[in-house]
VOBA-1610 file (N, C-alpha, C; in pm, whole numbers, padded with zeros to 5 digits, always signed):
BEGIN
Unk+00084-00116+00000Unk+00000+00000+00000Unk+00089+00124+00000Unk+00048+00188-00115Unk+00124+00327-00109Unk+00132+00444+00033Unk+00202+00554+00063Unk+00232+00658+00153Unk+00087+00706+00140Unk+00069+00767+00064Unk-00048+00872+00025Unk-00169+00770+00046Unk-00167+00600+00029Unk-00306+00583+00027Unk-00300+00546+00208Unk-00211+00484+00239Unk-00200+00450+00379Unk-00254+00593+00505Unk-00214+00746+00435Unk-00226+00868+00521Unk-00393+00879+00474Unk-00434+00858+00339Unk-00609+00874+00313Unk-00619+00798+00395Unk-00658+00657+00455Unk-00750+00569+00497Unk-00726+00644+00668Unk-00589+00691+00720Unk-00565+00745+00853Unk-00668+00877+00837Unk-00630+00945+00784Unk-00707+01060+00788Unk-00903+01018+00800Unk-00910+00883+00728Unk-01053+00886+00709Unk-01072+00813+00858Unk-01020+00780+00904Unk-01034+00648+01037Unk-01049+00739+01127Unk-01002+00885+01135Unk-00949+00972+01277Unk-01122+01042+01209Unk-01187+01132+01084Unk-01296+01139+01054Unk-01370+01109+01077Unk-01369+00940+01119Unk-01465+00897+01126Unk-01503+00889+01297Unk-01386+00879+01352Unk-01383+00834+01502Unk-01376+00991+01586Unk-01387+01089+01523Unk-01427+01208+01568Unk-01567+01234+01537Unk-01623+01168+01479Unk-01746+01190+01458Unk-01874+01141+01563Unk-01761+01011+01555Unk-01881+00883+01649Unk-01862+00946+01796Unk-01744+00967+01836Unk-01714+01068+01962Unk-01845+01173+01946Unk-01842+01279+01914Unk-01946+01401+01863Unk-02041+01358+01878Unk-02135+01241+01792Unk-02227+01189+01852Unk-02293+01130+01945Unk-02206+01076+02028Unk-02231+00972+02172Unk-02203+01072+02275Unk-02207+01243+02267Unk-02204+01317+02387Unk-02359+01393+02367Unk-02367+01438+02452Unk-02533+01459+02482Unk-02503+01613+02474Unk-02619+01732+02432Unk-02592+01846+02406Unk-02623+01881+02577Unk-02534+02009+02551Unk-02512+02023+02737Unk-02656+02042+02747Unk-02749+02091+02722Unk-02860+02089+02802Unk-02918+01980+02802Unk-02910+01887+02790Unk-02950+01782+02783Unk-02934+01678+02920Unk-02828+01742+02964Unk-02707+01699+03083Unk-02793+01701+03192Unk-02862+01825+03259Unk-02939+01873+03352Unk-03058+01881+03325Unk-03178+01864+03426Unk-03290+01800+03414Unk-03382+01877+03515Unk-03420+02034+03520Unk-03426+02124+03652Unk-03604+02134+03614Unk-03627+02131+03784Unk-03732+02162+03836Unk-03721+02285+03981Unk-03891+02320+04030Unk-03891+02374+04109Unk-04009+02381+04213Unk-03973+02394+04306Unk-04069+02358+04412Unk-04114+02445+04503Unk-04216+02530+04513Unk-04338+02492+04489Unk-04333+02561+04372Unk-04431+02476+04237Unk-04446+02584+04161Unk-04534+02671+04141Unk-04599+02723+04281Unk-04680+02836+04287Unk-04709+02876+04461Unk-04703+03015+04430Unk-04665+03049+04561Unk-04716+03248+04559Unk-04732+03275+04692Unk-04794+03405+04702Unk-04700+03461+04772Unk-04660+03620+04757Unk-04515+03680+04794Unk-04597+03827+04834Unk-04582+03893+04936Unk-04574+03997+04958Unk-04500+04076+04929Unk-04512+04235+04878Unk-04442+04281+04797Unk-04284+04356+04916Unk-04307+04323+05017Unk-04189+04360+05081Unk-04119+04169+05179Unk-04226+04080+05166Unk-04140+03938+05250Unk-04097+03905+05121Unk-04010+03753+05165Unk-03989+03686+05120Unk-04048+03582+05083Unk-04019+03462+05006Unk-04071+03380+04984Unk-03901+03224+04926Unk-03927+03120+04995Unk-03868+03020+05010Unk-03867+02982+04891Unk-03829+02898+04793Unk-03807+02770+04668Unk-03686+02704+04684Unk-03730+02566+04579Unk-03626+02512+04582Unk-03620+02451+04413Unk-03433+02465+04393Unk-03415+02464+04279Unk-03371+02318+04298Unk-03415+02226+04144Unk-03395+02102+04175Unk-03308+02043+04078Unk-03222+02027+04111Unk-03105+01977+03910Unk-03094+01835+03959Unk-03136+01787+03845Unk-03085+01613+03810Unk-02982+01609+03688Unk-02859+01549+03764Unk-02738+01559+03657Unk-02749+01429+03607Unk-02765+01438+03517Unk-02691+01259+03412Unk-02612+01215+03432Unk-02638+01075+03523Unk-02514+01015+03530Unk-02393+00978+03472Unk-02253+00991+03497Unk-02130+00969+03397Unk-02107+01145+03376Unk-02205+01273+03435Unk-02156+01390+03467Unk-02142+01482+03586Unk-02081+01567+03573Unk-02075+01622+03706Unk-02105+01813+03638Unk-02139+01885+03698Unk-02115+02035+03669Unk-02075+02095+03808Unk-01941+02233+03779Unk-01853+02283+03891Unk-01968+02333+03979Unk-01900+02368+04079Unk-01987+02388+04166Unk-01987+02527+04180Unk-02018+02620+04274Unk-02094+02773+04249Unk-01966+02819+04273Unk-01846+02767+04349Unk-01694+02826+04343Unk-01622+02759+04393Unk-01625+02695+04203Unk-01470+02651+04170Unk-01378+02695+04163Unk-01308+02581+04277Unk-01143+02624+04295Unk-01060+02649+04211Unk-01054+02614+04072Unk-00981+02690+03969Unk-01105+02806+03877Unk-00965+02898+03856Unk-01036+03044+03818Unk-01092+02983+03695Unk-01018+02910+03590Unk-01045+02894+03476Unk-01195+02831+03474Unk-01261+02735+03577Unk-01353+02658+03560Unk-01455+02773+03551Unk-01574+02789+03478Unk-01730+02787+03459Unk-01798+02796+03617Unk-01890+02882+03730Unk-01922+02842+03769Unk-02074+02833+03793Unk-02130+02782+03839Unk-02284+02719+03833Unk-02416+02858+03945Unk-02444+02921+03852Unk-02483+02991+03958Unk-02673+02990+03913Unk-02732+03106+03961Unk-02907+03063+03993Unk-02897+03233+03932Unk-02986+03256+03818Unk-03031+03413+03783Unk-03214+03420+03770Unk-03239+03583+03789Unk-03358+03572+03806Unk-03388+03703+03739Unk-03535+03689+03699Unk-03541+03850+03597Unk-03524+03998+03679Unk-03509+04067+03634Unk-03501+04217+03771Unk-03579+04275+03816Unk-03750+04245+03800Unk-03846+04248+03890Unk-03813+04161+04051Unk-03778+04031+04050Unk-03751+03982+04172Unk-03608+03959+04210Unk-03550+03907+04340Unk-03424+03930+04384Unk-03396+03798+04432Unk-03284+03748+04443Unk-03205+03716+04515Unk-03179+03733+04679Unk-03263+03693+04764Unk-03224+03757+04905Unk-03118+03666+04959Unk-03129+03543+04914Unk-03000+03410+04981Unk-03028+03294+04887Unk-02906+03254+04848Unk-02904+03148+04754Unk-02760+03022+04859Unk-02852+02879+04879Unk-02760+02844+04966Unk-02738+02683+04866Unk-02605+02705+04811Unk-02572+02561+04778Unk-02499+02431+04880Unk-02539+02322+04802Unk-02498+02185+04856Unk-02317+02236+04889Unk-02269+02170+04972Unk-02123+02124+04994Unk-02104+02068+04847Unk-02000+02093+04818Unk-01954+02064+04680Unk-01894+01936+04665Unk-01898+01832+04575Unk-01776+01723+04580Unk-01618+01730+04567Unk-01536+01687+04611Unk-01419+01710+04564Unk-01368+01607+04506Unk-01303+01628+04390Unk-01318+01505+04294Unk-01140+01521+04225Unk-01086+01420+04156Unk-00989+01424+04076Unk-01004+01389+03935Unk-00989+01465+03848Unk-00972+01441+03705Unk-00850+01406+03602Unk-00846+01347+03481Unk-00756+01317+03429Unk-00718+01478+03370Unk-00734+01569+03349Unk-00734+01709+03347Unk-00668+01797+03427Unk-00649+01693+03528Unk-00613+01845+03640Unk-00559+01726+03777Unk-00500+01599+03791Unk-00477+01499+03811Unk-00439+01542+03982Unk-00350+01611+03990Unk-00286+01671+04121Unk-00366+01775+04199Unk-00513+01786+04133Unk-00600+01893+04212Unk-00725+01860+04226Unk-00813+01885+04385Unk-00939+01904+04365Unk-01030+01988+04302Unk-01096+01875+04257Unk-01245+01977+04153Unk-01348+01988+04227Unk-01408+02110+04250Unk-01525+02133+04321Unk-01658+02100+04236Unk-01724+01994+04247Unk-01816+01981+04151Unk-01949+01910+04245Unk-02052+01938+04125Unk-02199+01892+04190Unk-02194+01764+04106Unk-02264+01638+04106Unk-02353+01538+04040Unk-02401+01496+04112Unk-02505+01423+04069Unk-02660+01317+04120Unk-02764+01441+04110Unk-02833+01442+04229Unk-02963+01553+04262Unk-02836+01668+04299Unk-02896+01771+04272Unk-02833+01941+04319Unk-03011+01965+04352Unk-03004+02005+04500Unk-03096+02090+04542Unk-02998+02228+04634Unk-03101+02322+04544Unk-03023+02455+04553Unk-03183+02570+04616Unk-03186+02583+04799Unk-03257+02647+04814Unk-03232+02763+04833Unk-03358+02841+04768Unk-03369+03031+04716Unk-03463+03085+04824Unk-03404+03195+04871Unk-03508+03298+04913Unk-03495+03420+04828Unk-03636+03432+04771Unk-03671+03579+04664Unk-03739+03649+04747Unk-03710+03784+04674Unk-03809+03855+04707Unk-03850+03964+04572Unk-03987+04020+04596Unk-04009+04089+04472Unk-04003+04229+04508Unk-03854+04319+04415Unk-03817+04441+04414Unk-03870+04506+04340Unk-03949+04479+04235Unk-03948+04552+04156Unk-04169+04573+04084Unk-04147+04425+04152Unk-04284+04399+04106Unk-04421+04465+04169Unk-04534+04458+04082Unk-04626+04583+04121Unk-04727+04440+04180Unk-04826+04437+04228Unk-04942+04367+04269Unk-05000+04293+04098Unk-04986+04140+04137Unk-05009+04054+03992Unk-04959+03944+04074Unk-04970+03874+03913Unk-04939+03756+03883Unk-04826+03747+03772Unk-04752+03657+03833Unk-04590+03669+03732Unk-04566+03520+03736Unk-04505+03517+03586Unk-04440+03347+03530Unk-04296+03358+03576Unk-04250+03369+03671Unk-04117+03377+03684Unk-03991+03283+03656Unk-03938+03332+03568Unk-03855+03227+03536Unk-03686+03228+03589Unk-03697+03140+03626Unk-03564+03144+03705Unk-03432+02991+03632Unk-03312+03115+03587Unk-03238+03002+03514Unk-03129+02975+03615Unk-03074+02810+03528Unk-02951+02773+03601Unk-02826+02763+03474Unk-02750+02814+03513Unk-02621+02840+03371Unk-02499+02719+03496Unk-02474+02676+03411Unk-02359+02594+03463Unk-02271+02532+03330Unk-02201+02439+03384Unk-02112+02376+03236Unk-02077+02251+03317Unk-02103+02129+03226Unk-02166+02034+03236Unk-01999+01962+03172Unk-01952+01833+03238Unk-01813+01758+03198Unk-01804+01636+03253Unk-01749+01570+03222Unk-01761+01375+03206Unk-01570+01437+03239Unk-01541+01269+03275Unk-01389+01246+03318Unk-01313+01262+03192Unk-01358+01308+03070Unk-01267+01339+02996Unk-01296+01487+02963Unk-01427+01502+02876Unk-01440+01671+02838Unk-01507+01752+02907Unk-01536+01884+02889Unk-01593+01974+02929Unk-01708+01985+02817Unk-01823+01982+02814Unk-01925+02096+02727Unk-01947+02227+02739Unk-01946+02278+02615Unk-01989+02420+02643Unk-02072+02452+02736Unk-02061+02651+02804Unk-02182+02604+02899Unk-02305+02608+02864Unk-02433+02552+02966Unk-02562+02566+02887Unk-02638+02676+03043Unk-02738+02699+02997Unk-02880+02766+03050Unk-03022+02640+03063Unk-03043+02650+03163Unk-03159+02592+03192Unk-03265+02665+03260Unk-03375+02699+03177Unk-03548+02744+03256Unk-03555+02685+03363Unk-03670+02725+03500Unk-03778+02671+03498Unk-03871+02765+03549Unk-04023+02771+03529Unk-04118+02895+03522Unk-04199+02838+03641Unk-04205+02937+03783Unk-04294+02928+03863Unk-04390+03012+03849Unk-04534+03010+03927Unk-04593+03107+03930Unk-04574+03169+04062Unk-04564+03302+04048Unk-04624+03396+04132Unk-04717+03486+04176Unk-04786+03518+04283Unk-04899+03569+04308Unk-04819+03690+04429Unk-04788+03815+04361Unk-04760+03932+04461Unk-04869+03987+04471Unk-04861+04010+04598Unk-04985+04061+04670Unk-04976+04226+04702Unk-05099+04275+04696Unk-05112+04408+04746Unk-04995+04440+04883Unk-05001+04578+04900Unk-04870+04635+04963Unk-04993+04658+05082Unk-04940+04636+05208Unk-05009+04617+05354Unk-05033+04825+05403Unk-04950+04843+05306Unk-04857+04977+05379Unk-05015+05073+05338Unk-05041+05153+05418Unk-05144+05233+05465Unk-05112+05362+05303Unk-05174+05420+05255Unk-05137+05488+05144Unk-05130+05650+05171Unk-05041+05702+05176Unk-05049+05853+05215Unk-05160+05954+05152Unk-05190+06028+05220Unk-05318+06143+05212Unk-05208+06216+05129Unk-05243+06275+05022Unk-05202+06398+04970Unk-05336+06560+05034Unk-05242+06630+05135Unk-05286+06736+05190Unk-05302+06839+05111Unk-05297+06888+04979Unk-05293+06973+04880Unk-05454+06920+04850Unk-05462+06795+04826Unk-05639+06742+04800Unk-05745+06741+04887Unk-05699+06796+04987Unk-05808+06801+05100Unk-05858+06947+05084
//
């Protein structure tokens, strides 16, 4: 067999076996599997209100955890639209893990169930009803690669309630 035909059939073998790789990884959203609990709930426009964020990782992955010990890693955090807030976001203890990647260091990472409980509150919002959607951005990696990172929904309802607060007299109208 000739040079040139022996480097075609290499070139087509590495083609082909980059391909089948490509296919047998799951698109990162695919990875995480998020819910939320309760998904409906009534908020006063100055309390709070409790949830819980629920990620099911695919087994054979893990995603970093909210602060990973290396700068370079992706980390996994909870966003919410700018009508409501953030008052405390409390994650799991993280795993510490070793990779063929990083062999001599711990990786701070989540897999199995991630329950991630939220206290919101609504800053911005007027008296209604709101689909609130609250995402999880993380980046999703198996003992060999990393996936790009992904975004994950999930839409609760909310019911903000009238403001308790007594409404001032304008004295010019009297």
């Amino acid at each position: 067999m000739s040079m040139s035909c022996l480097l075609a059939l290499t070139l087509v073998a590495v083609l082909v076996a980059t391909q089948a790789v490509a296919q047998a990884l799951p698109k990162p959203e695919e990875v995480v599997q998020l819910r939320a609990t309760p998904t409906e709930f009534t908020l006063s426009p100055t309390g709070t209100a409790t949830l819980k964020l629920i990620a099911e990782i695919r087994p054979g992955f893990h995603i970093n955890s909210n602060k990973p010990l290396q700068e370079y890693l992706i980390p996994t955090e909870v966003f919410l639209p700018e009508t409501f807030e953030l008052a405390e976001v409390n994650y799991p203890p993280a795993l510490l893990k070793r990779f063929p990647f990083a062999p001599d260091e711990d990786v701070a990472v989540f897999a199995g169930t991630l329950q991630i409980n939220l206290r919101l509150r609504a800053v911005h919002a007027r008296s209604g009803r709101y689909r609130l959607k609250i995402t999880l951005r993380y980046q999703a990696c198996n003992d060999r690669i990393c996936l790009r990172p992904a975004l994950r929904t999930v839409e609760v309802s909310v019911n903000v309630g009238a403001s308790n607060k007594p409404r001032q007299r304008n004295p010019k109208a009297s």
